[in-house]
VEXVOKOL-696080 format. One record per residue (C-alpha): x, y, z; residue in one letter. Coordinates in steps of 0.1 Angstrom, whole numbers, plus 5000, padded with zeros to 4 digits. Layout:
BEGIN
X, Y, Z, A $
...
***
This chain:
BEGIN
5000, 5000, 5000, X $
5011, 5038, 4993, X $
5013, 5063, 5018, X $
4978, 5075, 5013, X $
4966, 5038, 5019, X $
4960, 5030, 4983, X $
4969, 4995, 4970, X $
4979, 5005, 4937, X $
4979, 4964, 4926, X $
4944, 4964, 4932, X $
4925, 4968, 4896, X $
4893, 4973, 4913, X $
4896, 5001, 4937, X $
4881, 5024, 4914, X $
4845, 5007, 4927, X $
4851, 5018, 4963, X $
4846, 5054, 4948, X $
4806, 5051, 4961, X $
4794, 5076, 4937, X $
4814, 5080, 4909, X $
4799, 5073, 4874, X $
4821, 5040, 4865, X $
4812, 5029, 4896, X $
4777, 5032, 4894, X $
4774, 5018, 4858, X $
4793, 4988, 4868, X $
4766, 4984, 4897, X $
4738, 4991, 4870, X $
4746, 4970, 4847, X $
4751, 4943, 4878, X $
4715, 4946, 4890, X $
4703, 4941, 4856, X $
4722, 4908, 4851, X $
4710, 4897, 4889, X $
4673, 4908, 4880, X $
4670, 4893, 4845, X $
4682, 4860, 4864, X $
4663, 4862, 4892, X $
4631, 4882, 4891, X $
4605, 4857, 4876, X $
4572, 4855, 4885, X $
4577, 4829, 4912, X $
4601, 4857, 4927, X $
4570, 4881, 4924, X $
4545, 4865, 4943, X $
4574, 4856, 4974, X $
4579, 4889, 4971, X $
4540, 4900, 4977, X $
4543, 4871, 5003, X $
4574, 4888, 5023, X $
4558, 4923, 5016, X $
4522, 4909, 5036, X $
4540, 4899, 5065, X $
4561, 4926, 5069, X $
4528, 4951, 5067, X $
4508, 4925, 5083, X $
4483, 4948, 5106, X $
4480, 4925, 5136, X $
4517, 4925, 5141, X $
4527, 4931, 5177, X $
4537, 4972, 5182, X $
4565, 4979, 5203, X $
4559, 5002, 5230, X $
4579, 5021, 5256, X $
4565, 5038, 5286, X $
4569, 5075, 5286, X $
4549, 5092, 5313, X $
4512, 5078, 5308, X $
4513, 5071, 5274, X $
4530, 5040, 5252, X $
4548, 5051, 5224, X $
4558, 5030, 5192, X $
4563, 5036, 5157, X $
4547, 5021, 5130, X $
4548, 5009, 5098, X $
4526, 4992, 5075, X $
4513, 4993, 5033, X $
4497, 5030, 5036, X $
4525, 5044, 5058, X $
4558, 5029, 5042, X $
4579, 5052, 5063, X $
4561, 5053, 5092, X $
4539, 5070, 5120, X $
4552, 5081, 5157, X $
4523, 5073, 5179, X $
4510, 5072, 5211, X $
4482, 5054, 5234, X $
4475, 5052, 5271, X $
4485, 5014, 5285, X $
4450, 5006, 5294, X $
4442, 5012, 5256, X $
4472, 4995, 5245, X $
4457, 4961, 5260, X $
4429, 4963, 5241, X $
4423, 4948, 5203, X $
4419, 4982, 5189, X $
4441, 5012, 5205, X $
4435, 5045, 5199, X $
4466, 5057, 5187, X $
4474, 5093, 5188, X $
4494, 5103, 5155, X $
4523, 5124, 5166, X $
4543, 5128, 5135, X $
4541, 5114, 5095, X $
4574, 5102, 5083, X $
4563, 5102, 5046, X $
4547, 5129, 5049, X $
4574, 5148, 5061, X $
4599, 5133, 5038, X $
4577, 5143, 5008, X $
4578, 5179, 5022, X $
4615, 5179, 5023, X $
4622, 5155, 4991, X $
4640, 5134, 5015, X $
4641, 5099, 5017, X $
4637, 5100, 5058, X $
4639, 5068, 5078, X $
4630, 5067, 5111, X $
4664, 5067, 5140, X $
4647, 5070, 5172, X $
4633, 5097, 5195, X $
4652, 5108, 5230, X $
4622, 5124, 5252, X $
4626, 5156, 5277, X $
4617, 5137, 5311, X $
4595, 5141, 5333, X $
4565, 5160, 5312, X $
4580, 5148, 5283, X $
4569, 5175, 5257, X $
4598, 5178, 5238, X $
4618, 5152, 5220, X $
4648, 5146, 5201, X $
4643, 5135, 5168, X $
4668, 5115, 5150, X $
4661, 5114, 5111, X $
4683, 5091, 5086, X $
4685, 5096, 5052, X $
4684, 5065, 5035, X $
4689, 5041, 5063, X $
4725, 5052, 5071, X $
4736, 5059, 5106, X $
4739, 5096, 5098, X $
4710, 5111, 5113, X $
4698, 5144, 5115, X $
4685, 5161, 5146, X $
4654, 5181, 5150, X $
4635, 5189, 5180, X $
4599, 5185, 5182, X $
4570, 5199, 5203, X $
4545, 5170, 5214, X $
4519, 5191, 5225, X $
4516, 5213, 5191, X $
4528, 5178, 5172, X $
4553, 5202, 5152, X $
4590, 5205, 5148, X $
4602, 5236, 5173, X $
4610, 5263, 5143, X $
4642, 5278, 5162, X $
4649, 5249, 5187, X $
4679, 5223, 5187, X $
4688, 5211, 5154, X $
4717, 5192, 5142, X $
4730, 5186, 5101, X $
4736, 5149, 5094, X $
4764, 5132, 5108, X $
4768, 5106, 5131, X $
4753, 5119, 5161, X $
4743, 5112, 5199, X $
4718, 5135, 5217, X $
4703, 5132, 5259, X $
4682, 5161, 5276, X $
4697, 5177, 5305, X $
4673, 5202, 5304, X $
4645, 5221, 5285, X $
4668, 5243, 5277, X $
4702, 5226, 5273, X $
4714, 5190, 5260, X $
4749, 5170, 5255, X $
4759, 5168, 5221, X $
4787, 5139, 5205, X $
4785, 5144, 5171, X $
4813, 5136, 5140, X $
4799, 5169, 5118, X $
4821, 5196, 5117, X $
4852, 5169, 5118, X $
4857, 5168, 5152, X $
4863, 5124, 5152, X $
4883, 5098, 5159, X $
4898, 5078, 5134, X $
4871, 5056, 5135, X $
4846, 5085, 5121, X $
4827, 5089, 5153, X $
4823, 5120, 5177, X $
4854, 5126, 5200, X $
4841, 5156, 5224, X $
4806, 5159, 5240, X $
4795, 5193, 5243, X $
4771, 5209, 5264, X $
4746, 5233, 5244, X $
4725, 5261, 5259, X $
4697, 5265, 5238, X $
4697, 5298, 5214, X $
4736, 5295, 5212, X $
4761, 5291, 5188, X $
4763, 5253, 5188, X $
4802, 5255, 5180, X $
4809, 5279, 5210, X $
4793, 5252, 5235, X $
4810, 5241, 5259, X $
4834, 5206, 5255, X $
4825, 5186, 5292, X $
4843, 5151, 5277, X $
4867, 5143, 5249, X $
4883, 5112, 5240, X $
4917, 5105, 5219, X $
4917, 5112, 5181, X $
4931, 5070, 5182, X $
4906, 5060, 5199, X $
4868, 5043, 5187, X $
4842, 5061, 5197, X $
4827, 5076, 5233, X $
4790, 5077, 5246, X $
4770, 5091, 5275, X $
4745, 5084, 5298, X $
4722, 5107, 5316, X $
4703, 5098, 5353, X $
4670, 5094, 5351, X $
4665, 5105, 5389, X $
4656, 5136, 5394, X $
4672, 5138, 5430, X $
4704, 5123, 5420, X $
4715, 5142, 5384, X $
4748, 5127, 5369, X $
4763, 5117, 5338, X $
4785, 5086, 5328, X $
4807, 5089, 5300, X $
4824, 5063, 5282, X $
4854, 5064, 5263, X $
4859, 5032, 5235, X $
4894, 5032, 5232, X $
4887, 4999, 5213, X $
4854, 4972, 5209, X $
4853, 4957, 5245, X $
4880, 4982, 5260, X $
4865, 5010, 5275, X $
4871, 5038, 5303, X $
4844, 5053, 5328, X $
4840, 5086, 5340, X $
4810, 5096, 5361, X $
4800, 5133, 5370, X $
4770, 5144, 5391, X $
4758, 5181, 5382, X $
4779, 5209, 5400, X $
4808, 5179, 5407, X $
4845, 5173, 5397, X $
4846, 5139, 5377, X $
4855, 5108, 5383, X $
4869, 5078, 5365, X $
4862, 5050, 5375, X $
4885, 5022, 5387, X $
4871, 4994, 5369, X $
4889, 4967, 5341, X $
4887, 4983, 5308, X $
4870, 4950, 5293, X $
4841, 4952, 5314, X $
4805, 4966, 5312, X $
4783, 4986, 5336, X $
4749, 5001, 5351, X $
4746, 5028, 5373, X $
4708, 5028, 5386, X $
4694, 5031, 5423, X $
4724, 5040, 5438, X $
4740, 5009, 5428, X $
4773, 5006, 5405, X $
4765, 4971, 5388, X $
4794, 4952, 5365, X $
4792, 4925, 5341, X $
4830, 4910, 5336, X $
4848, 4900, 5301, X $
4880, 4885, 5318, X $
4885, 4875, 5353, X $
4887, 4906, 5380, X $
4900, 4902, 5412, X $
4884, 4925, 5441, X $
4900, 4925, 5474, X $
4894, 4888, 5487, X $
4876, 4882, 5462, X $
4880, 4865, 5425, X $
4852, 4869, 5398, X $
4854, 4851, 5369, X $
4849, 4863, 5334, X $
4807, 4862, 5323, X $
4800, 4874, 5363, X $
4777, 4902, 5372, X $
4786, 4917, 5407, X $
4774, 4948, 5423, X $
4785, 4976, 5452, X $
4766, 5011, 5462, X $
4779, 5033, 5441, X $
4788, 5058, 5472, X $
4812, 5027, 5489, X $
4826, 5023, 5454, X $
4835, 5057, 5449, X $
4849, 5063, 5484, X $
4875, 5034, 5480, X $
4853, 5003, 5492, X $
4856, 4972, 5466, X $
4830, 4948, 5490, X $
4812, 4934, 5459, X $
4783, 4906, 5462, X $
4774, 4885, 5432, X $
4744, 4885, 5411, X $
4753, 4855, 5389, X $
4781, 4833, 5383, X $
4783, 4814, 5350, X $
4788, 4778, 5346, X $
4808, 4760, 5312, X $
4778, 4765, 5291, X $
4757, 4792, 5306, X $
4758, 4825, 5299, X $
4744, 4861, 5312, X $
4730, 4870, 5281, X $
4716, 4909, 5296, X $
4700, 4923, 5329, X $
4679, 4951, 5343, X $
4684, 4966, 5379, X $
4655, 4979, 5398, X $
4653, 4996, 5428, X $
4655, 4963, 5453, X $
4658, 4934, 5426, X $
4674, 4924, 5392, X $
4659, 4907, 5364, X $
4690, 4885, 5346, X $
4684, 4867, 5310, X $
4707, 4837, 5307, X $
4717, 4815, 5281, X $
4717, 4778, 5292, X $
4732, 4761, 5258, X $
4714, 4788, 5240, X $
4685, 4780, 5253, X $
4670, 4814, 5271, X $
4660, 4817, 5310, X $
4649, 4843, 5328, X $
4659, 4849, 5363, X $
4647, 4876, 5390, X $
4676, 4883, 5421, X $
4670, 4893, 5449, X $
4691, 4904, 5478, X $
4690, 4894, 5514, X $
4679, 4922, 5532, X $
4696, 4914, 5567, X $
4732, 4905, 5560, X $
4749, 4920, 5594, X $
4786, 4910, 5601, X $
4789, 4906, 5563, X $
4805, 4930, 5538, X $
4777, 4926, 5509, X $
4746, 4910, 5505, X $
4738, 4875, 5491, X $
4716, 4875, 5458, X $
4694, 4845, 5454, X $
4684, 4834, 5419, X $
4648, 4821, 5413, X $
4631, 4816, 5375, X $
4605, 4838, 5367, X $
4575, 4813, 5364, X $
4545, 4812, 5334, X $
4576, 4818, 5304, X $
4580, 4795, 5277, X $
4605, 4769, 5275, X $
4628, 4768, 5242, X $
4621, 4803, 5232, X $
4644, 4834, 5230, X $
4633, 4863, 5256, X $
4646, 4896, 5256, X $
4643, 4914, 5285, X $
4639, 4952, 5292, X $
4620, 4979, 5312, X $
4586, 4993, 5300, X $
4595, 5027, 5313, X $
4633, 5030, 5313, X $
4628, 5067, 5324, X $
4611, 5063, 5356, X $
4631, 5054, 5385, X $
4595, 5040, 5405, X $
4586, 5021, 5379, X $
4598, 4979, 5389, X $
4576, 4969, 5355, X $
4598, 4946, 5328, X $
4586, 4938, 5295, X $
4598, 4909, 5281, X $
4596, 4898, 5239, X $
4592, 4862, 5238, X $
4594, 4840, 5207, X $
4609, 4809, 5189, X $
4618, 4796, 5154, X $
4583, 4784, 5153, X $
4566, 4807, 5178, X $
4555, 4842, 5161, X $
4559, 4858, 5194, X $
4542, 4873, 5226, X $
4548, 4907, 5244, X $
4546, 4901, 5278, X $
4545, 4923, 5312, X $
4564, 4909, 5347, X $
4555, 4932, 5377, X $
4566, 4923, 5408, X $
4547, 4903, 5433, X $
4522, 4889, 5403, X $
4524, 4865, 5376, X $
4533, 4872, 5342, X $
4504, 4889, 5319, X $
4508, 4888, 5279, X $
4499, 4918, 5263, X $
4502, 4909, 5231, X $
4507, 4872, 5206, X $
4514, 4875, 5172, X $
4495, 4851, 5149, X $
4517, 4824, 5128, X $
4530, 4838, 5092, X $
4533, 4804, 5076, X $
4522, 4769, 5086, X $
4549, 4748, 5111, X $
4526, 4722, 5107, X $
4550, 4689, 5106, X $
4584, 4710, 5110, X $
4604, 4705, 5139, X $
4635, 4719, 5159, X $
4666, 4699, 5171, X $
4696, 4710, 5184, X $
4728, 4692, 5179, X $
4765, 4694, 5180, X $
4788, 4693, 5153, X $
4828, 4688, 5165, X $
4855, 4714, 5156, X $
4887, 4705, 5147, X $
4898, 4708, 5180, X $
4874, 4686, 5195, X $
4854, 4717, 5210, X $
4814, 4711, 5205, X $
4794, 4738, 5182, X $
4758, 4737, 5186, X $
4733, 4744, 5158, X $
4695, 4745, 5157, X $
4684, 4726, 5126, X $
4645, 4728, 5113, X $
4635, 4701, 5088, X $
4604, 4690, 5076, X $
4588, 4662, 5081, X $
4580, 4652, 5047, X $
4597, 4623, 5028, X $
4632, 4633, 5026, X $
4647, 4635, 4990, X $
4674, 4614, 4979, X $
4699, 4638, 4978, X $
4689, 4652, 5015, X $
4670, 4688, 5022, X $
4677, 4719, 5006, X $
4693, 4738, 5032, X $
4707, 4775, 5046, X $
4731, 4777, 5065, X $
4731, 4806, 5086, X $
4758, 4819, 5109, X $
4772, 4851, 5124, X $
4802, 4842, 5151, X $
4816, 4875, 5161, X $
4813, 4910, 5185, X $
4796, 4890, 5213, X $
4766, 4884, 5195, X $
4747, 4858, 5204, X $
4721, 4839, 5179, X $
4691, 4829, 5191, X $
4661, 4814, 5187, X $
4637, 4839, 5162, X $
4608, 4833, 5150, X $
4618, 4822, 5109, X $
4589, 4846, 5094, X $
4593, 4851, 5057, X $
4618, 4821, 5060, X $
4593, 4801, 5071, X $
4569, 4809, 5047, X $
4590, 4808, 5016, X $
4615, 4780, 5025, X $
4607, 4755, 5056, X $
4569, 4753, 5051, X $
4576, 4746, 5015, X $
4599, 4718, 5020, X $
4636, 4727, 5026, X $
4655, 4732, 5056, X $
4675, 4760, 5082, X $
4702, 4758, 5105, X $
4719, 4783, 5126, X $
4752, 4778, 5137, X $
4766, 4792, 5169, X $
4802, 4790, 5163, X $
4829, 4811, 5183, X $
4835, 4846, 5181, X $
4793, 4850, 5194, X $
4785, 4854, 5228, X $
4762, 4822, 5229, X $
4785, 4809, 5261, X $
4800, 4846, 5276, X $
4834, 4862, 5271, X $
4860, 4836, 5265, X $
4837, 4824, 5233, X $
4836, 4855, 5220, X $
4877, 4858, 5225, X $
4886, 4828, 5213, X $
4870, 4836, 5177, X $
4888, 4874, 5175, X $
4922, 4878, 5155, X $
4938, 4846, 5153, X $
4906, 4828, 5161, X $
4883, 4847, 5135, X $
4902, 4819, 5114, X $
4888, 4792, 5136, X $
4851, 4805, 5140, X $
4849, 4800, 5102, X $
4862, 4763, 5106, X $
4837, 4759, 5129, X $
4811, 4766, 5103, X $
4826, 4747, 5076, X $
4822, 4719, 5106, X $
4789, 4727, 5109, X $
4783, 4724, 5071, X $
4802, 4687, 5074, X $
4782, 4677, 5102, X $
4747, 4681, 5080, X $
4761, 4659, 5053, X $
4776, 4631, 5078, X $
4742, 4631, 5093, X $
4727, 4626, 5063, X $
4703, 4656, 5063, X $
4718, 4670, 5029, X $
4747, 4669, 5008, X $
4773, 4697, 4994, X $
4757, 4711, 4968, X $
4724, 4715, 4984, X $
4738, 4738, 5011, X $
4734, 4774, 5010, X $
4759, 4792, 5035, X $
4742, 4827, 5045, X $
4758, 4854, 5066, X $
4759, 4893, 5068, X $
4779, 4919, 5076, X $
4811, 4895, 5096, X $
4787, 4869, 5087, X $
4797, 4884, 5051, X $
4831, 4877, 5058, X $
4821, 4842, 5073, X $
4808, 4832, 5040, X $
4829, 4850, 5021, X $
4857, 4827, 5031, X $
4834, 4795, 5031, X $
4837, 4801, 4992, X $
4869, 4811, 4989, X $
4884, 4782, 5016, X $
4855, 4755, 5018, X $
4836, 4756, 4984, X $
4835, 4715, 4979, X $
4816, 4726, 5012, X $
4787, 4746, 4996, X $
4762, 4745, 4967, X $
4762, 4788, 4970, X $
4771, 4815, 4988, X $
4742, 4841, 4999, X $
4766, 4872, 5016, X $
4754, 4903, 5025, X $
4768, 4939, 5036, X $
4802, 4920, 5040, X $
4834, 4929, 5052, X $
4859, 4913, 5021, X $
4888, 4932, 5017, X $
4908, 4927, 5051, X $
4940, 4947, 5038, X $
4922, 4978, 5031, X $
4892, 4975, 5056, X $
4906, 5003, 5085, X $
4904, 5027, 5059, X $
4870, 5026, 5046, X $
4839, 5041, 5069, X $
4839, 5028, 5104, X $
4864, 4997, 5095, X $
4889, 5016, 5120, X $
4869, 5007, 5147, X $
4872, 4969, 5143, X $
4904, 4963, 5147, X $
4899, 4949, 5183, X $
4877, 4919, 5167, X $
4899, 4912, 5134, X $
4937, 4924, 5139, X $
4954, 4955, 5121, X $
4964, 4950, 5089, X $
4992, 4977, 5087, X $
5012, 4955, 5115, X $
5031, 4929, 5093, X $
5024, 4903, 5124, X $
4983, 4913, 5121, X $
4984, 4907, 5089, X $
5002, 4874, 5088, X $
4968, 4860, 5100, X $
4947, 4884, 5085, X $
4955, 4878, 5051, X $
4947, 4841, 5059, X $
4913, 4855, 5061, X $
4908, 4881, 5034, X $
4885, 4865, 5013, X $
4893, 4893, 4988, X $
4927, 4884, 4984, X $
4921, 4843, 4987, X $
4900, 4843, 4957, X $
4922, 4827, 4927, X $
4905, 4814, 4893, X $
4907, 4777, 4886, X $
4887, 4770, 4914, X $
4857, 4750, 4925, X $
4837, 4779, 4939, X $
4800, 4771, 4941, X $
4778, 4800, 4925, X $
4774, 4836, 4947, X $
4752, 4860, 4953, X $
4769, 4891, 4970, X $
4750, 4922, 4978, X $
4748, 4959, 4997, X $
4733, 4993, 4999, X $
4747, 5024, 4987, X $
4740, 5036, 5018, X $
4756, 5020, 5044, X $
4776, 5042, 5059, X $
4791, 5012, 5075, X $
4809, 4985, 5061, X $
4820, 5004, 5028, X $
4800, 4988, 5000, X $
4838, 4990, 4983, X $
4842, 4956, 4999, X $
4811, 4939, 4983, X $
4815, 4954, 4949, X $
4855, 4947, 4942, X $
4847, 4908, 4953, X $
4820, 4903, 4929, X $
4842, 4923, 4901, X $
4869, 4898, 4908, X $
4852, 4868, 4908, X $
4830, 4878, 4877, X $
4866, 4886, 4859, X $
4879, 4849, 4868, X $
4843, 4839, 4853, X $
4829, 4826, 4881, X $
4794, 4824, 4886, X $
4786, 4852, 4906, X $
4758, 4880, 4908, X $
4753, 4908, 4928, X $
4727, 4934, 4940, X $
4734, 4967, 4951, X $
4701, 4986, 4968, X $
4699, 5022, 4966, X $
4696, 5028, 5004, X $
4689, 5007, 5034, X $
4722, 5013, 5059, X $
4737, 4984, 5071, X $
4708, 4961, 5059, X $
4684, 4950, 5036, X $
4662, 4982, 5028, X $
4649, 5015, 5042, X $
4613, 5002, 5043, X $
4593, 4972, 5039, X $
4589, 4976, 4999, X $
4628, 4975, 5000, X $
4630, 4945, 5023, X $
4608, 4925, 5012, X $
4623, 4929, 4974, X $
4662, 4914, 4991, X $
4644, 4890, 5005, X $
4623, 4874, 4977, X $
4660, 4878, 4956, X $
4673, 4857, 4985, X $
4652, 4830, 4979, X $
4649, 4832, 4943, X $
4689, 4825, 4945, X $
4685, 4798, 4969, X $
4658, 4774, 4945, X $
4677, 4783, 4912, X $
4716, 4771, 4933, X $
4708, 4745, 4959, X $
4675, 4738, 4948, X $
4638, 4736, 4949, X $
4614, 4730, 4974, X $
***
């Protein structure tokens, strides 16, 4: 590479230029191939299918609490962009709530000639009259920042507003807020914010205040506002690097403080309590937690020196805390027992005289499904009285129910979803395939039971293994409807690099390991043929974003493996990745290529760069959005150029917008999907 971080032996960097007019014809003509292939009238009607389930009216709206209303926003076939609404709870419960219309994203983007997507809101507590809006344009994690009047349902004509950039906002006041945002060029070298300022309304936004700045180096910082009004405070965090970060707290009128805690771990301040979920084991005084615990102090003994921690959980080999909410005198903990999702609620002993901390005991919340995946959160995450959680429960077969845990009463479902396909006859195992070093990776496997062909199922192959995430149990939706009730079948691999068994499986597929994690899915793939449920060429690997790079290398180091290749939003181009968009900020997960020893190991991975001709690569279907702001849709477009120009069979799709996924709006989605599938019957085969 030159000094300006061009690889002048690449032929095909002129397609990371996102805009420019050869670029852009080469995507053309691209689509057109992909379409002409794909888009028959069997694609047409999965699309209409995907499109209905995505608008389906009775789907379950997500609500947050906000004072006494329930807030969501909603989509559906009239409103491709959206509505911000509100109800009361009461009305909520009901079949029919009488939803309040706050604010029309198309009709607002129509004023503007902008293609808005909806980003969020951020609410003034405790009236909560004013909010925050974020605006994307075109799915990207730019957002724009407006504020807007609930009572006169109208944006505040001279109030806080911010260009587009990357951008976090929180209320202090009605009349001031903290500001991190990258416009004006103020970031680190990952493109994210590097100062938070504090902004007095009807001031010059660039005079305000800077209360918190990080390193130019480092990734990225965020912050975190009280939501007791007797205790004001902020909590800033500095991301030197994914999974390293630094604490500082501050109450109002205060000097700050950082906080002595291990740079790998994570936190929650709430109720007076300081609250820490450990990555790597952390040694306290006496005491020795292990990496994947969650211990807890009072925040005022923790900041006057005091380390007498008590434990909330411990993890066991193949458990993991998958999240938790404090409350004011209990803890709701969501745990992964071999991916399989629990719920517990802690509780503390409330006499613990002539000991340093209290005992938590653990008891399952009763009345929750077995087998499902259940996230947990609070349904009014701005009220410090409220002890109300509202957990999302669903499976691969179960469309879902929205259900409210109160203390001191059994569980209440607010909501079910109806099925979107049948799961008559389809069932769900979970097995093991063995990695090459004798370590056991679980999958989930759904197969029909119809007569099984000859030549085994059809079958995708989905996997993600990396940044802690853990994959769970979802419900399959449009999957369901246009693959598994129609005869084929889906696995999910949870290989290393996730978070499906806590920290050390998320470590040991990073770097060095990101190497292994994909040879745990090409064990994956080997374990459905040795079992007999299918053979090579009827497995479809599928993966998106690092699960782009996952599959990315399946082709390019496994393709006697694989029938095709479905990768999306990828990462490809390993050399080069640090330079384009947010790639900086990975280098904690994948390695820095611009260290010769990094890149020893790296370049074992760059799928890019491991793609030869003469090869037995099964046929790919590689696609992005111009608008992900992201992963650099460079990485996509060169991969598909290369492998077209060793003429291999390989189409791709580039959308118009969507960020870092598969559309802006359902219309959008529901077209990627359908292509999905169309790709999947006319590779690994029908069903």
């Amino acid at each position: 590479m030159d000094s300006t971080g061009q690889d002048p032996t690449d032929p095909f960097l002129w397609l990371e230029d996102i805009d420019g007019a050869d670029a852009l014809a080469w995507v053309s003509a691209a689509n057109q191939r992909s379409t002409e292939r794909l888009c028959t009238p069997e694609f047409e009607a999965d699309q209409a299918t995907v499109l209905g389930i995505l608008n389906a009216d009775d789907r379950i709206p997500a609500i947050v609490q906000r004072g006494d209303y329930v807030y969501n926003f909603w989509t559906d076939a009239a409103h491709k962009r959206g509505l911000w609404r509100r109800t009361s709870l009461a009305s909520y419960r009901t079949d029919a709530p009488d939803w309040d219309i706050l604010l029309d994203l198309d009709a607002l983007g129509a004023a503007a000639q902008k293609s808005f997507v909806w980003a969020g809101a951020t609410l003034l507590a405790p009236d909560f009259t004013r909010a925050l809006i974020s605006l994307s344009d075109g799915g990207a994690d730019a957002v724009e920042i407006r504020e807007f009047d609930l009572s006169r349902r109208q944006f505040v004509s001279d109030g806080f507003s911010l260009p587009d950039a990357k951008t976090q906002v929180t209320w202090i006041d009605h009349d001031t807020i903290l500001v991190a945002t990258a416009h004006g060029g103020d970031v680190t070298a990952s493109g994210y914010a590097r100062s938070v300022r504090r902004w007095r309304r009807g001031t010059d936004f660039a005079a305000a205040d800077i209360i918190f700045e990080i390193e130019a180096a480092d990734t990225f910082l965020s912050m975190d506002r009280s939501i007791d009004p007797n205790d004001p405070y902020t909590l800033f965090m500095r991301g030197i690097a994914f999974f390293q970060y630094q604490y500082t707290f501050q109450r109002d009128g205060e000097a700050a403080q950082r906080l002595d805690l291990p740079e790998d771990c994570d936190i929650d301040i709430a109720y007076g309590r300081l609250t820490v979920r450990t990555r790597s084991e952390w040694t306290t005084g006496p005491d020795c937690w292990p990496a994947g615990s969650l211990v807890t102090i009072k925040l005022a003994d923790f900041l006057a020196g005091k380390r007498h921690f008590s434990r909330i959980f411990a993890p066991e080999p193949r458990t993991a805390l998958d999240s938790f909410i404090m409350f004011a005198d209990h803890a709701l903990i969501g745990v992964l027992d071999n991916v399989q999702s629990q719920i517990l609620r802690a509780d503390p002993d409330t006499d613990y005289a002539g000991h340093p901390a209290p005992v938590w005991h653990l008891a399952p919340i009763e009345g929750l499904p077995a087998h499902s995946a259940i996230a947990i959160g609070k349904l009014a995450p701005q009220d410090p009285q409220s002890a109300v959680a509202l957990l999302s429960v669903g499976g691969f077969l179960d469309p879902g129910r929205l259900i409210l845990a109160e203390p001191e009463r059994d569980v209440v479902t607010l909501k079910t979803a109806p099925p979107r396909f049948d799961a008559t006859g389809l069932h769900v195992a979970q097995h093991a395939a063995i990695a090459d070093d004798g370590t056991a990776i679980p999958y989930f496997l759904i197969t029909p039971d119809t007569e099984q062909p000859d030549t085994g199922w059809p079958t995708i192959l989905y996997g993600y293994g990396g940044f802690d995430v853990s994959i769970e149990p979802a419900y399959l939706g449009a999957t369901g409807a246009l693959w598994c009730a129609r005869g084929g079948a889906y696995a999910v691999a949870n290989i290393r690099g996730g978070g499906e068994f806590g920290p050390d499986w998320h470590k040991a597929g990073i770097r060095e390991g990101k190497r292994i994690a994909q040879n745990d899915f090409a064990a994956v793939a080997a374990d459905l043929v040795s079992t007999g449920v299918t053979i090579p060429s009827r497995i479809m690997g599928f993966g998106g974003s690092n699960g782009g790079l996952l599959v990315g290398n399946m082709l390019t180091r496994f393709p006697e493996q694989f029938g095709a290749i479905l990768c999306a939003v990828p990462l490809l181009d390993m050399r080069r990745y640090t330079k384009l968009l947010a790639g900086h900020s990975w280098i904690a997960e994948y390695g820095d290529p611009d260290n010769p020893a990094d890149w020893a190991f790296l370049q074992k991975i760059s799928a890019y760069h491991l793609a030869q001709p003469g090869q037995p690569y099964p046929p790919a279907l590689i696609m992005t959005t111009r608008r992900d702001d992201r992963v650099h849709p460079g990485h996509a477009r060169k991969m598909a150029a290369k492998l077209q120009s060793m003429g291999y069979d390989t189409l791709y799709y580039e959308q118009d917008e969507g960020g870092h996924g598969s559309g802006a709006d359902a219309a959008q989605r529901a077209f990627a999907t359908a292509l999905h599938f169309a790709f999947a019957r006319a590779t690994v085969g029908r069903v």
